[in-house]
N, C-alpha and C positions, 0 to 999 in steps of 0.2 A: 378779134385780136385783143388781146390784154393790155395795160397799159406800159409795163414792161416791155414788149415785145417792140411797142411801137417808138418807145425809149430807144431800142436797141435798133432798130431800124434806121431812124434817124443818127445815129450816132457812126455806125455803119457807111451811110450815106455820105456825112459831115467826113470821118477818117478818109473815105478813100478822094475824096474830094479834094479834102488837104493835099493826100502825098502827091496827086496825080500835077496839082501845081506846084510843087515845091521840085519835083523831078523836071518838070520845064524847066523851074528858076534856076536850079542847077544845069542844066542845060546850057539852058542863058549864057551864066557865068563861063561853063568850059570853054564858048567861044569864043569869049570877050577876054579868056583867059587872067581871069577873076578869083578872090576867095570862094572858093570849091564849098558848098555843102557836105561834112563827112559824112562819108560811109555807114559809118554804123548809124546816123543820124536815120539815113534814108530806110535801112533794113527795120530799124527800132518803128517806125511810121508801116512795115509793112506786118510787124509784128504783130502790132496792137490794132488790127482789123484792115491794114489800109494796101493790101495784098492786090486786090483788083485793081485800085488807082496807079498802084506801082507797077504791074505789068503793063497798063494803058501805056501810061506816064512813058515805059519805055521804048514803047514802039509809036506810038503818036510822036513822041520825039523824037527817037532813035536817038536813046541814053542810056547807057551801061549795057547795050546789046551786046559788044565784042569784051566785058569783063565773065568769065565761063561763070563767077559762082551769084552771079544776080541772073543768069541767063538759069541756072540750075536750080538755087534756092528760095527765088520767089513765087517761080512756078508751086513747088512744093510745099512752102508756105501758105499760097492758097490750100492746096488738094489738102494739106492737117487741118487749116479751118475749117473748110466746109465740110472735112469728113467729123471735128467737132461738134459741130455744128447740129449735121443729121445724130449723133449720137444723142448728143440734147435734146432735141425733139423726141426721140424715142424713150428717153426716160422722164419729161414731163407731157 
């Protein structure tokens, strides 16, 4: 593996690492009925690679399972990264 690659892996790692605590802390908060984490905060973290952690993140904690568009569009989120993903491999 290239030194890129390994770049990316780790960074990968680090992202989904982040959202998957940051979806506890929000967690946290809803129960303590606290300043809330927004939304787009958490989508923006699932955005920029952190797709895995956020699905964890939701079911390890059972957070944001009964809102239908994070039950709906992080799924999907992943299934366009990783189908990026493979495309990129294929063309280096």
């Amino acid at each position: 593996m290239g030194f890129l690659q390994n770049i990316f892996i780790i960074y990968l790692i680090g992202i989904n690492l982040i959202t998957f605590i940051v979806f506890g802390i929000d967690k946290r908060k809803a129960v303590k009925h606290r300043y809330r984490i927004p939304e787009k905060n958490l989508f923006g973290l699932a955005i920029v690679g952190g797709s895995v952690g956020a699905l964890l993140g939701m079911y390890v904690w059972r957070h944001k399972t009964r809102v239908w568009y994070f039950v709906v569009c992080i799924p999907a989120i992943l299934i366009l990264q990783i189908t990026a993903i493979f495309y990129l491999l294929e063309i280096f």
